[in-house]
N, C-alpha and C positions, 0 to 999 in steps of 0.2 A: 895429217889431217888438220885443217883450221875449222876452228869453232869462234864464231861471233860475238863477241861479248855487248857489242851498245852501241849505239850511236853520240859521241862529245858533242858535236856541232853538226851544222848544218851540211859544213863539209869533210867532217872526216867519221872513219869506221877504225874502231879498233878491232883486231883480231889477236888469238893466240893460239898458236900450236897447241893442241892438245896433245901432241906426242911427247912435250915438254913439261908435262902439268905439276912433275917433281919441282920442277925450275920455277914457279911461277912470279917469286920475286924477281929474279932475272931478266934483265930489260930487252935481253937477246929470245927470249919466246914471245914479243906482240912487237905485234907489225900494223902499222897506220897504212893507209889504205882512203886515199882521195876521191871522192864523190864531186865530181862538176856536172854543174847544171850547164846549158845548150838552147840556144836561141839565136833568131835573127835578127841582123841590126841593119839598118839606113846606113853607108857609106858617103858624110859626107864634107868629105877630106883627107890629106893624108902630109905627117911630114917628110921634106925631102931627106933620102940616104943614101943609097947605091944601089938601087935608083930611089926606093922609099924606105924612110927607116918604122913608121908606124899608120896606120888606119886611124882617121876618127868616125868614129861610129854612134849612133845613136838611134832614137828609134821616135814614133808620134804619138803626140797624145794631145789632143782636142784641134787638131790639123795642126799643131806644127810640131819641129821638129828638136828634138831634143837632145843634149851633148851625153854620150854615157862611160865611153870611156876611149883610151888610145890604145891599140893594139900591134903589141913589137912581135907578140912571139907565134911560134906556128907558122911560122916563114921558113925554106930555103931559097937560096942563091936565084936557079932560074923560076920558083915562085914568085920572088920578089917579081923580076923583071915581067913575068909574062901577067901577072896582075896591075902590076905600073902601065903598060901597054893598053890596057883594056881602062884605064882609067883615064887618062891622058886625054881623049878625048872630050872628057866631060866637064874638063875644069873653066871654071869659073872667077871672078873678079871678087864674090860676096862669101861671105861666110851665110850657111843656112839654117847652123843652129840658133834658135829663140833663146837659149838662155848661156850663151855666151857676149862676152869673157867673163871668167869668175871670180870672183870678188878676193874669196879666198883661200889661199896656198893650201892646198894636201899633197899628198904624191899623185892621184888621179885628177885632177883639176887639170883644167884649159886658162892660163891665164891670158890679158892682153900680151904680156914682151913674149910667149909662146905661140901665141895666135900669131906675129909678123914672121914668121917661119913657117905657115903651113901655106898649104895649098887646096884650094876649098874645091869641092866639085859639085855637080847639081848631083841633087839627091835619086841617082835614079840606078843606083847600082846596090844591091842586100848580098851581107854576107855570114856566114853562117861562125857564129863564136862561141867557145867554150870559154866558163869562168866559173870560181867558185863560189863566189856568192855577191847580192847587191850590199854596199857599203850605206851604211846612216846619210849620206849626202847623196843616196842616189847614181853612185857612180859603179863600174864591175870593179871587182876584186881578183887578180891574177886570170886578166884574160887570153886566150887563144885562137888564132887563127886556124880557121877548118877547111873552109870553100867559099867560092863566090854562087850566090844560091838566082839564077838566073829564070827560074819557074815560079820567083816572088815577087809581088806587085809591091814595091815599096814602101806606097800609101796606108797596106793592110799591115807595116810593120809596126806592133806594139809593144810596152812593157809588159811580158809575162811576171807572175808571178811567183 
């Protein structure tokens, strides 16, 4: 049986066996347990892999469109490709995020020597991502690929919070 002990953060859950409650100094009776939040994002761009190696994503706020993060994981093999396929057709010459390149290096940032590597698309494809939380700049924290969400108007995509 597990019993709940609290919430540390926004994304994680401690729990402990209670069948182990002798043990409870024991680091072998709690188990962490990852809570992601889930929302859609503007598709617009992506960099090249075999056939893509990541999604950039982002979402609107006061009509335009904004950079939130790049997304590698939550892909296999013929995902990759049958999502490459369906995107392929929408690429474009301009980048369509308003607030790229960024100024400054984190591991989630979009720099300019990063940007002459991607491939920008018009903004009219939403896909649906997991991560676990937004970072102080704004950007997702360990995100994932889920679905291409094709019954969403782009324009109505926002930052939840």
């Amino acid at each position: 049986m597990i019993a709940l002990s609290g919430v540390r953060s926004s994304c994680d859950m401690l729990a402990r066996n209670s069948d182990l409650w002798r043990f409870a100094a024991s680091i072998r009776a709690w188990f962490k347990y990852k809570i992601n939040s889930s929302q859609e994002f503007v598709i617009g761009g992506y960099s090249p892999g075999n056939p893509l190696d990541a999604l950039i994503v982002g979402y609107y706020e006061s009509g335009k469109l904004y950079y939130a993060a790049k997304v590698r994981n939550g892909f296999v093999r013929h995902l990759r490709r049958e999502v490459s396929k369906k995107l392929k057709s929408l690429e474009t010459a301009d980048c369509p995020f308003a607030n790229l390149p960024e100024k400054k290096r984190t591991p989630w940032a979009l720099t300019r020597a990063e940007m002459k590597n991607c491939r920008w698309l018009r903004p009219d494809s939403v896909a649906q991502i997991d991560f676990t939380e937004w970072t102080p700049d704004g950007h997702l924290r360990e995100s994932k690929f889920v679905a291409l969400r094709e019954d969403k108007n782009p324009r109505h995509v926002v930052r939840e919070t």
